[in-house]
KOLNUPA-262477 format. One line per 5 residues: number of its first residue (from 1); their letters; for each residue x, y, z of N, C-alpha, C. Coordinates in steps of 0.05 Angstrom, whole numbers, plus 5000, padded with zeros to 4 digits. Example, Ala and Ser with C-alpha at 12.3 -4.5 7.8 and 13.67 -1.06 7.14 Angstrom:
1 = as = 5264,4886,5156,5246,4910,5156,5264,4934,5156  5257,4955,5142,5273,4979,5143,5258,5001,5157;
//
This chain:
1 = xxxxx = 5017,4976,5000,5000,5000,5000,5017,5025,5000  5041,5032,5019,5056,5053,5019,5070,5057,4991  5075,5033,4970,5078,5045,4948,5062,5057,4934  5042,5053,4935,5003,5059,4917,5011,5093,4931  5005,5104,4947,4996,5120,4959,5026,5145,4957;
6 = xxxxx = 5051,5142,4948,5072,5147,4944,5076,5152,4916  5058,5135,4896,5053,5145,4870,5025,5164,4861  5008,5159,4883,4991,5179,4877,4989,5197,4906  4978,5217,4906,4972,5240,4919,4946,5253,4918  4930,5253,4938,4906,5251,4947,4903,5285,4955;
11 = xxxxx = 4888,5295,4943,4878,5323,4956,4850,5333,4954  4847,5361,4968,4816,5358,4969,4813,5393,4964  4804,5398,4942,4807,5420,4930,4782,5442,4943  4779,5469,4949,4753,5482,4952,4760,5505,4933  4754,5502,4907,4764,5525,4880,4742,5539,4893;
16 = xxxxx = 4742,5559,4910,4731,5590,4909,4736,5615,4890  4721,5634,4887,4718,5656,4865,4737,5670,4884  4744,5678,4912,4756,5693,4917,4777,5685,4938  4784,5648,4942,4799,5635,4957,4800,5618,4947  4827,5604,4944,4823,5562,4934,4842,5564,4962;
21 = xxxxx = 4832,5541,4974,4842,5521,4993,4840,5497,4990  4873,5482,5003,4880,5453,4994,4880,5446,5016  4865,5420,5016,4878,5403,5044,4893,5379,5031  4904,5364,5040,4929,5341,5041,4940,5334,5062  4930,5305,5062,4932,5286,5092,4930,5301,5113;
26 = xxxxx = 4898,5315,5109,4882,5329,5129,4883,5352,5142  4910,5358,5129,4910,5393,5134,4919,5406,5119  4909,5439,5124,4900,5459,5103,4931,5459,5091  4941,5455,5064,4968,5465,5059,4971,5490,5039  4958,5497,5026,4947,5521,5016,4921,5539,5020;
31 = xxxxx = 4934,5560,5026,4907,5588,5034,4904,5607,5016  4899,5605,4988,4909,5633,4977,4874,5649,4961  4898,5670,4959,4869,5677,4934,4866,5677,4908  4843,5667,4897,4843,5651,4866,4846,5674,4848  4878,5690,4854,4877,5704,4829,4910,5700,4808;
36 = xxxxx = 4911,5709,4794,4940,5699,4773,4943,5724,4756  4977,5729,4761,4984,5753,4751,4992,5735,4711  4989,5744,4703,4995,5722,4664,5014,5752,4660  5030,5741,4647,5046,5761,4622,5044,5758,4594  5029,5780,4579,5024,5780,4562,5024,5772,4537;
41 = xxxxx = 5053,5783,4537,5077,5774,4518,5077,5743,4517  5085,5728,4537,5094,5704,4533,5077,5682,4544  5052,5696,4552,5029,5674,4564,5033,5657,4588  5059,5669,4602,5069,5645,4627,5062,5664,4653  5053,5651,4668,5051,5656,4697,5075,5671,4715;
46 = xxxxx = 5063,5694,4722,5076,5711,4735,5080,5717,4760  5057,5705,4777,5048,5699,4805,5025,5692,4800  5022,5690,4828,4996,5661,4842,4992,5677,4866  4957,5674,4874,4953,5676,4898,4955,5700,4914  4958,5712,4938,4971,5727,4960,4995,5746,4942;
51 = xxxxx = 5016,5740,4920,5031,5753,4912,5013,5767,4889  5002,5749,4867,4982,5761,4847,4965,5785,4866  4952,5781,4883,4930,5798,4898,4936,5819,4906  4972,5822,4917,4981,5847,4915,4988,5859,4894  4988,5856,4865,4993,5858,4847,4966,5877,4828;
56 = xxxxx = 4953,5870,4847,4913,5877,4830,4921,5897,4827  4906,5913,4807,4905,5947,4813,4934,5958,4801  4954,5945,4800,4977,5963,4806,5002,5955,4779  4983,5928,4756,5003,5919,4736,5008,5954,4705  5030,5941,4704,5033,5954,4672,5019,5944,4652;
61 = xxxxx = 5029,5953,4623,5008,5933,4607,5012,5909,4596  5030,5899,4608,5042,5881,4592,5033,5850,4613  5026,5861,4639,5020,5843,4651,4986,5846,4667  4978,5827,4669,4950,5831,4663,4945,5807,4696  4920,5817,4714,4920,5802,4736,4885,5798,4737;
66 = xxxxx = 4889,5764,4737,4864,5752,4734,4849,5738,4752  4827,5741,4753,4813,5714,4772,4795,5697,4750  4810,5683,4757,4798,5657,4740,4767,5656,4744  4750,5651,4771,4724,5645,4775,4711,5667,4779  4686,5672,4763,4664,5696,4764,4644,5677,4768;
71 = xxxxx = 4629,5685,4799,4605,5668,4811,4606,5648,4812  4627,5634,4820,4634,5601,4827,4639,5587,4806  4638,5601,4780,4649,5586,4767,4666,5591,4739  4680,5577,4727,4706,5579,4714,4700,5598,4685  4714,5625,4691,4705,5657,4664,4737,5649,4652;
76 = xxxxx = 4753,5635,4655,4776,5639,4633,4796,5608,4643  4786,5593,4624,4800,5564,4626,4825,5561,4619  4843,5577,4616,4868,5573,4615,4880,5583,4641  4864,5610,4648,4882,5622,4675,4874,5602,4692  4847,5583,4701,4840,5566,4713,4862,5545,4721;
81 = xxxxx = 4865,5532,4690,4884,5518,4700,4919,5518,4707  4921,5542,4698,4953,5549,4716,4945,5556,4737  4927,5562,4744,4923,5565,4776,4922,5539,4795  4906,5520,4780,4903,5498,4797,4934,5478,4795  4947,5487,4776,4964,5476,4767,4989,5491,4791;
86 = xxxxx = 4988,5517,4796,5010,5521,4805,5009,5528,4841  4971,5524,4850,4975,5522,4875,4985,5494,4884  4979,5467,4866,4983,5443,4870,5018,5444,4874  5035,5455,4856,5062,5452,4866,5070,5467,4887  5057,5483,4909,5061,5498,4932,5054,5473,4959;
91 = xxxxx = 5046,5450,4944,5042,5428,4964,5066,5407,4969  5085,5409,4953,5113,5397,4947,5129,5412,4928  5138,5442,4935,5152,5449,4916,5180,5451,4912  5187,5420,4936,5219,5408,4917,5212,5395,4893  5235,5390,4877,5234,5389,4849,5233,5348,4855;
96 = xxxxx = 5215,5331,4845,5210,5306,4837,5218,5293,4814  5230,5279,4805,5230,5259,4782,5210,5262,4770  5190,5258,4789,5159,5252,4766,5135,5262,4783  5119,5279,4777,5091,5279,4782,5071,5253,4798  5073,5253,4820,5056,5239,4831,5025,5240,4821;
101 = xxxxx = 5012,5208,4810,4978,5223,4806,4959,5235,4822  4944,5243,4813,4928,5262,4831,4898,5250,4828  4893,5248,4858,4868,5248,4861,4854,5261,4877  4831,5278,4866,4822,5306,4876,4792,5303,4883  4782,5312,4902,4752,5321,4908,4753,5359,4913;
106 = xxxxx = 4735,5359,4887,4730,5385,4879,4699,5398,4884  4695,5413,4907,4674,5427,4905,4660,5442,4881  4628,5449,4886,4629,5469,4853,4602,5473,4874  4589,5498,4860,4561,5516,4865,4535,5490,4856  4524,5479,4877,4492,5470,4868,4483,5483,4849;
111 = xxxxx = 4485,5505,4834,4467,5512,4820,4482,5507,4786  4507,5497,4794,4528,5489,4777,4509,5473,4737  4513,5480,4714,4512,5474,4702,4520,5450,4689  4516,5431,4681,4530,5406,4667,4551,5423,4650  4554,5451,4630,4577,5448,4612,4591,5463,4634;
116 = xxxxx = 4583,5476,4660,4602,5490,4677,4625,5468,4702  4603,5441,4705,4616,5423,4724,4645,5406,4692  4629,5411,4676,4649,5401,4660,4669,5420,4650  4675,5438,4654,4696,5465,4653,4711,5459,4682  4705,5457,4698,4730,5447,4725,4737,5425,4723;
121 = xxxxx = 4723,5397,4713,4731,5372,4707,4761,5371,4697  4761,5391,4666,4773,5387,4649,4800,5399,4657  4793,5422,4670,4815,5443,4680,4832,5430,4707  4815,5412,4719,4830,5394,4737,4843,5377,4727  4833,5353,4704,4853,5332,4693,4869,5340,4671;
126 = xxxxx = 4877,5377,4661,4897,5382,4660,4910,5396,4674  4908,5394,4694,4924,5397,4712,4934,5379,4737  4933,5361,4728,4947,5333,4725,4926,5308,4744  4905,5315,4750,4880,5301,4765,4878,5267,4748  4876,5253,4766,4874,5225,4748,4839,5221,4757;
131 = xxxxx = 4834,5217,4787,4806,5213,4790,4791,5241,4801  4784,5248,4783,4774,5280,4791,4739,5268,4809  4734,5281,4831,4707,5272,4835,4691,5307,4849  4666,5309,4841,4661,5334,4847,4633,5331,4874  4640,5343,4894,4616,5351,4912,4603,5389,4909;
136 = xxxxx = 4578,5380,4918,4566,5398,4926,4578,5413,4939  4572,5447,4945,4587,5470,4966,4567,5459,4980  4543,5464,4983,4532,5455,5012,4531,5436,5031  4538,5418,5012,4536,5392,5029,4564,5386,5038  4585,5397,5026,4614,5392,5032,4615,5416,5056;
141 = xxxxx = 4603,5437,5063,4598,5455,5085,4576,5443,5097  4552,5431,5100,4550,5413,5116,4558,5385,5133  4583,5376,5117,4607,5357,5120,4620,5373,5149  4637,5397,5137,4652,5412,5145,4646,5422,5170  4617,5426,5177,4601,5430,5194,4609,5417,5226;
146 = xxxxx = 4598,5404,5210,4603,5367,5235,4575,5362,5233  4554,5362,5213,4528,5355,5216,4521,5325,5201  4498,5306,5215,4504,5280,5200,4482,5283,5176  4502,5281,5152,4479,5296,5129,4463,5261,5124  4471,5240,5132,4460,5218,5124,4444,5214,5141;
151 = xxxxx = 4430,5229,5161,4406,5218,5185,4380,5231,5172  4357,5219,5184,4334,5219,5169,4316,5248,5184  4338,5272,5182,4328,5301,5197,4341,5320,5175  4319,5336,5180,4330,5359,5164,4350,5389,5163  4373,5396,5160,4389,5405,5168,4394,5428,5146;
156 = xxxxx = 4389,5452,5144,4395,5481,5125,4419,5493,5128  4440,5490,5111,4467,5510,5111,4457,5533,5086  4472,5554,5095,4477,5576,5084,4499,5585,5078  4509,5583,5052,4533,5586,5052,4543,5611,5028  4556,5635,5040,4559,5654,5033,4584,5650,5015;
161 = xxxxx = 4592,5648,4996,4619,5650,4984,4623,5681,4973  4643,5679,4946,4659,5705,4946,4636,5709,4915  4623,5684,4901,4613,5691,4882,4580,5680,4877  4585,5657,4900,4551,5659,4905,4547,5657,4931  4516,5646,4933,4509,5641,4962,4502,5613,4962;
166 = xxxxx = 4508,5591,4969,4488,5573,4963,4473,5572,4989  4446,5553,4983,4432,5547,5004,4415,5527,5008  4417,5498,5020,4406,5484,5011,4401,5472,5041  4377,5454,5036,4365,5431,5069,4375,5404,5047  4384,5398,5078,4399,5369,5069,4382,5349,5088;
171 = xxxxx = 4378,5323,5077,4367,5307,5092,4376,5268,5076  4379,5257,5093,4385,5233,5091,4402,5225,5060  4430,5239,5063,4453,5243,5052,4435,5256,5015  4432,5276,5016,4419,5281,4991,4413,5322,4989  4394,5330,4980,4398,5361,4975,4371,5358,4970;
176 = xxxxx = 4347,5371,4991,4324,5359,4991,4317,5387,4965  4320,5414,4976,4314,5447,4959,4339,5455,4972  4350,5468,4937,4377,5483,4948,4364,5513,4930  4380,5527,4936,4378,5558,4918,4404,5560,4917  4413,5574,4893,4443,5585,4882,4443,5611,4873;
181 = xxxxx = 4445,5631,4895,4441,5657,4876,4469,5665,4874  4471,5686,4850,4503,5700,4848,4497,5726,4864  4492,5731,4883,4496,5750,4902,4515,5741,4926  4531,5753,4935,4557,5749,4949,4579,5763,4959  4600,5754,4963,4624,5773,4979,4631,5794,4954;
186 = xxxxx = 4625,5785,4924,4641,5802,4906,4614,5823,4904  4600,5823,4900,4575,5843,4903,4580,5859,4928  4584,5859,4947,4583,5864,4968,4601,5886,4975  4621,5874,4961,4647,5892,4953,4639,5911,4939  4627,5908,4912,4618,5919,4892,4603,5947,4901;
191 = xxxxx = 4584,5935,4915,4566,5957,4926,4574,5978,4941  4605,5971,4961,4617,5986,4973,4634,6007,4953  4638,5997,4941,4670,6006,4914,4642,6039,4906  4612,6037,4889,4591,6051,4885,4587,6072,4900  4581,6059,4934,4577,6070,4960,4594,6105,4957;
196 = xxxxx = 4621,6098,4962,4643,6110,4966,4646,6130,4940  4630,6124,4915,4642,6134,4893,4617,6159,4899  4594,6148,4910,4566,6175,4907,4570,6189,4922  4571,6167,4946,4570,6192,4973,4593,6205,4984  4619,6190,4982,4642,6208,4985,4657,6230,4966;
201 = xxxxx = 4649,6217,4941,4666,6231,4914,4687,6223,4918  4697,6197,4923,4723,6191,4920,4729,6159,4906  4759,6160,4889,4754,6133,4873,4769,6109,4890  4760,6089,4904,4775,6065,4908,4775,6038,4895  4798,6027,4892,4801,5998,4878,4788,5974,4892;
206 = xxxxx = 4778,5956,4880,4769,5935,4893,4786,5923,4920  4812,5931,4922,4822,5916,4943,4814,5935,4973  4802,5968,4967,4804,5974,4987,4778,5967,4997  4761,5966,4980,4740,5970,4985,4737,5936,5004  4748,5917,4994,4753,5889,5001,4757,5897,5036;
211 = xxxxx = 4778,5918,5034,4785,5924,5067,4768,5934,5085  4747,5955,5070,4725,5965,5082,4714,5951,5097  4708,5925,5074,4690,5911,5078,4691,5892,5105  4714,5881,5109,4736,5868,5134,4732,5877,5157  4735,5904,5159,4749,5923,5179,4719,5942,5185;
216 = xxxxx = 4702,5940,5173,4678,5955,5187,4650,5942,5165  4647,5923,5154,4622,5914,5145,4608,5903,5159  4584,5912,5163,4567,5906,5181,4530,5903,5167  4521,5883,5172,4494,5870,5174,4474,5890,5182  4486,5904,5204,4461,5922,5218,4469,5949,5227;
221 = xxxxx = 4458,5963,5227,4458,5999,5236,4468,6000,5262  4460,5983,5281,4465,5981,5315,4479,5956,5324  4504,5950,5326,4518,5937,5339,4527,5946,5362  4520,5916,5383,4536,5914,5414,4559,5931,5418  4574,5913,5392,4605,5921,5395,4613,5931,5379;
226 = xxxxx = 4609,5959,5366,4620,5971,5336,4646,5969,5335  4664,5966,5310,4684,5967,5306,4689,5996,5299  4721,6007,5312,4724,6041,5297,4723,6053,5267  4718,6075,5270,4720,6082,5236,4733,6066,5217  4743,6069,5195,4766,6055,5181,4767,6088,5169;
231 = xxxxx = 4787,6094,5158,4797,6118,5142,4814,6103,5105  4803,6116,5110,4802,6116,5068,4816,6130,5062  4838,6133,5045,4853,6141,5028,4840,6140,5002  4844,6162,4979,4835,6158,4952,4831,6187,4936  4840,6186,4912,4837,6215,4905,4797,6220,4894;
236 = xxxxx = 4809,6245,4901,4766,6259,4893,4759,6254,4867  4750,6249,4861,4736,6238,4836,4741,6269,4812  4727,6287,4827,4725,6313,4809,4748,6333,4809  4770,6332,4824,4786,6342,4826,4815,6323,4827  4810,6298,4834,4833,6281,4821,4857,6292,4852;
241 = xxxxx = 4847,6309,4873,4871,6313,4891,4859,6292,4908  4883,6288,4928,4880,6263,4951,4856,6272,4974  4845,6259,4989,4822,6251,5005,4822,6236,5028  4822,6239,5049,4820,6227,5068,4794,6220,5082  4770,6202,5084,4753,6197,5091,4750,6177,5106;
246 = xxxxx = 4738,6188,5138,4732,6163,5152,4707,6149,5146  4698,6113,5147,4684,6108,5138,4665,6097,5163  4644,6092,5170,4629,6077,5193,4614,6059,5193  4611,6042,5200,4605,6014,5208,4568,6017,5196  4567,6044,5204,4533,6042,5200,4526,6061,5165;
251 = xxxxx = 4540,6059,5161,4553,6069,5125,4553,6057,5116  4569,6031,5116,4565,6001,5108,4541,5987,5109  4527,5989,5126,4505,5976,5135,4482,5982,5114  4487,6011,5116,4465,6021,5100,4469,6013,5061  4492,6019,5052,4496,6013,5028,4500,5985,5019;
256 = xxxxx = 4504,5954,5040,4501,5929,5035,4476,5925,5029  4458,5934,5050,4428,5940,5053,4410,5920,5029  4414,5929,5005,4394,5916,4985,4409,5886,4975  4437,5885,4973,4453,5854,4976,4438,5834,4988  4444,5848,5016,4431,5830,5039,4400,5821,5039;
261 = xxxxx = 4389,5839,5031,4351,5829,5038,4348,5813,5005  4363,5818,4983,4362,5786,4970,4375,5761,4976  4387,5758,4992,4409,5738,5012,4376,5731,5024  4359,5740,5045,4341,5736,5054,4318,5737,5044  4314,5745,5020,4292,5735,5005,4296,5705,4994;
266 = xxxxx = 4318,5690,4984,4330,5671,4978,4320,5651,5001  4337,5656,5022,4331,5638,5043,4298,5639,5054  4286,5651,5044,4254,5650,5052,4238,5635,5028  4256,5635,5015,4248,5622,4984,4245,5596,4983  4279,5585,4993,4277,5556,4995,4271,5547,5022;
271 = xxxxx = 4261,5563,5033,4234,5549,5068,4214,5545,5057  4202,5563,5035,4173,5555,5019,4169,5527,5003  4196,5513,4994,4196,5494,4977,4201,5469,4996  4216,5476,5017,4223,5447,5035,4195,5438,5059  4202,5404,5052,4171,5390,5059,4172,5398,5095;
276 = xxxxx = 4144,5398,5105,4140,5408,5131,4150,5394,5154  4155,5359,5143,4165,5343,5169,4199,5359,5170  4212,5377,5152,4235,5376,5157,4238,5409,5163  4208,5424,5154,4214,5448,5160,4213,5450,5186  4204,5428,5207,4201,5433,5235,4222,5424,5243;
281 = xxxxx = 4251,5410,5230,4265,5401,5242,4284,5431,5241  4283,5447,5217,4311,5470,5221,4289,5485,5235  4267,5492,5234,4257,5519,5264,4269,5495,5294  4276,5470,5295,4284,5471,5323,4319,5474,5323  4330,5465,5302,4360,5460,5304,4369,5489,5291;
286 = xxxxx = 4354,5507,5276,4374,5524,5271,4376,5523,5242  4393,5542,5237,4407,5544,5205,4440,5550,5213  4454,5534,5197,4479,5552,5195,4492,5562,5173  4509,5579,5178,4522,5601,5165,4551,5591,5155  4553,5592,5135,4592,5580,5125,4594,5602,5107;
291 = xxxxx = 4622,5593,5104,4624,5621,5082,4648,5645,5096  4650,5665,5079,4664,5680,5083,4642,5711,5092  4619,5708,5080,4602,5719,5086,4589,5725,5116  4593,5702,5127,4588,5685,5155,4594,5712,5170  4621,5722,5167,4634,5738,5184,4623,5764,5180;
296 = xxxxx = 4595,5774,5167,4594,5802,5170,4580,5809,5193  4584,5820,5206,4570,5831,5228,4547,5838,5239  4535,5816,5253,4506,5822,5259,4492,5804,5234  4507,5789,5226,4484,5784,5196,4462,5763,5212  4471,5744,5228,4457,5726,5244,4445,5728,5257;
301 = xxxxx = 4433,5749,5269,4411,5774,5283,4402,5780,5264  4409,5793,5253,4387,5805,5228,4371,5788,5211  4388,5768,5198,4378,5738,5186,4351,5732,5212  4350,5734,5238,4343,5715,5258,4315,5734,5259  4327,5764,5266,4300,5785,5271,4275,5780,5243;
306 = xxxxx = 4296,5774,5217,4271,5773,5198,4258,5748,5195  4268,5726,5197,4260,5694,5201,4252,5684,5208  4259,5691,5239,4245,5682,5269,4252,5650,5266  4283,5642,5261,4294,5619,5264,4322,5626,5274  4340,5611,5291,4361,5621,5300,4380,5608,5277;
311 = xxxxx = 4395,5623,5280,4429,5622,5260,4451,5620,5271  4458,5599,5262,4488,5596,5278,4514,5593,5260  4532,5608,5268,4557,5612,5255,4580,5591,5254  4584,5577,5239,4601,5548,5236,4630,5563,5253  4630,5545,5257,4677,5545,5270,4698,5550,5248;
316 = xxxxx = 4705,5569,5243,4724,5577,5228,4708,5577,5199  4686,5589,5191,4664,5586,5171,4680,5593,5143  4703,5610,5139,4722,5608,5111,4729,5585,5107  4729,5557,5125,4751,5533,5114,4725,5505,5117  4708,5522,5128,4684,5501,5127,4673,5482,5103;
321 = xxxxx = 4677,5499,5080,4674,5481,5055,4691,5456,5054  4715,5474,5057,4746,5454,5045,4747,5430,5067  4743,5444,5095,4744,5418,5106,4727,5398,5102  4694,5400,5104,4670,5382,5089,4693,5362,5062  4704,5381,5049,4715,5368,5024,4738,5342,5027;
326 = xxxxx = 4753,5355,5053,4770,5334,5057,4768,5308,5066  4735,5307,5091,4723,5295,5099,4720,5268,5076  4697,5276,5057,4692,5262,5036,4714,5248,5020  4740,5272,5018,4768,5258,5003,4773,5233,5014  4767,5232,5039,4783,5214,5066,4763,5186,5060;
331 = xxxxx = 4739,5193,5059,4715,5172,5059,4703,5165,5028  4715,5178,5000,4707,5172,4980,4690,5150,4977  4687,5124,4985,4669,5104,4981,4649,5103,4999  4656,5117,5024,4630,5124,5041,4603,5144,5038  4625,5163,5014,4603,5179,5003,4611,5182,4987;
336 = xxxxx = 4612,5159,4970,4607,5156,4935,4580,5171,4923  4557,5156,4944,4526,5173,4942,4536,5204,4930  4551,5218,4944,4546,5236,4948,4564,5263,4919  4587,5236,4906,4611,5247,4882,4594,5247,4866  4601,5263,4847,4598,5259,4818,4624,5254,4802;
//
């Protein structure tokens, strides 16, 4: 067996729109963000990840900085796969004789298309995947969870990513009503990047606005515990000189505002479609929250004040997918049910 397992290499992929994380032999070995600096000229990879991301905003023209995934799923299949191609050598990047094979469990969006699940397939087995197998985001964040998706109760995750939301009740290892909307962390952003452009007159790049969003985005107008201003740097729009603007917690609130109540029209959506023996099981257990979204402030109060169901926030809810994913890597024949 130690030779089998010495020629191939087992990983458990979570390709996010605005994070890929790797696990391998059960822990996280890559954290980055799914973006790739390409050079023009010569079509070869210039950075990856955390180095690409500082790079946003700030290339010449010759080099061009990409994110491969728009709304969970794959907008440019070549940058795709040097990406997956070159976070995979950040998992052993001494130099080998030979390529170990790869066998991968790869998340994708429930709302995922047959020619879109077949665009990551392809982008994985060239990038060197021998048994590519694909799970659900929800159910791999209900994995991740610690919830038993194979018991005969019904169990609702919500899971906020960078390019959708999914949302689905799971019951006796299956996806009883899911919803997939593309509203998400990059909207969110979006709305903030708008925010700042009306009401301040000032221009910021997606990364700051990314920071806004971090450092004072907030769910609701009235928090316990507000976090302090954030201050903005950025030149004025109409005058092009520099700007200093502090930004507030309840500024944010107000301009996420219409994001969020389709986030919660969604989740009211798929309560209307799921059967009643299981809608009584999430009004007693709850809903939870995964995602990167998870973390905005107050959203689980507010979700709770309009619902009148409680919400609970997973354990470390950014790695909740990946771990669900690794889970399944580990148990592939235990939840075969559950691969495509």
């Amino acid at each position: 067996m130690g030779l089998f397992t010495f020629l191939t290499q087992e990983i458990a992929i979570d390709l996010g729109t605005a994070n890929t994380i790797i696990i391998h032999n059960g822990k996280v070995v890559v954290d980055e963000p799914s973006v790739v600096t390409i050079d023009m000229k010569t079509d070869k990879l210039v950075a990856i990840g955390e180095k690409a991301r500082q790079m946003q905003g700030k290339t010449h023209a010759n080099l061009k900085t990409i994110r491969p995934l728009q709304d969970g799923v794959i907008a440019d299949f070549n940058a795709a796969e040097q990406m997956i191609r070159g976070m995979i050598k950040m998992i052993n990047p001494k130099k080998r004789f030979f390529s170990p094979a790869l066998k991968m469990v790869i998340c994708i969006p429930s709302g995922s298309t047959e020619v879109e699940i077949r665009a990551v397939r392809d982008s994985s087995e060239h990038a060197g995947g021998r048994d590519v197998y694909m799970i659900y985001e929800p159910m791999a964040a209900a994995i991740g969870i610690g919830l038993d998706v194979e018991a005969p109760e019904g169990n609702m995750v919500v899971d906020i990513g960078g390019g959708t939301t999914e949302i689905a009740v799971i019951s006796l290892g299956g996806i009883v009503t899911n919803k997939s909307i593309r509203i998400a962390g990059d909207d969110l952003t979006a709305d903030i990047l708008e925010y700042m452009r009306h009401q301040h007159n000032i221009k910021i790049g997606e990364r700051t606005a990314e920071d806004i969003k971090i450092n004072v985005g907030s769910a609701l107008s009235e928090l316990e515990d507000p976090p302090a201003d954030y201050i903005v740097r950025g030149p004025n729009q109409m005058t092009a000189l520099p700007i200093e603007v502090p930004v507030s917690y309840q500024e944010i609130a107000h301009s996420l505002d219409k994001s969020i109540s389709k986030i919660e029209t969604a989740i009211i959506s798929a309560l209307e479609q799921t059967p009643p023996e299981l809608y009584a099981d999430i009004v007693t257990r709850g809903i939870w929250l995964a995602g990167g979204g998870a973390l905005l402030r107050g959203l689980d109060k507010r979700l709770f004040d309009k619902i009148n169901i409680p919400f609970h926030i997973a354990d470390d809810p950014l790695r909740a997918v990946a771990r669900g994913t690794g889970v399944a890597l580990k148990n592939v024949e235990k939840f075969a049910f559950l691969l495509r």
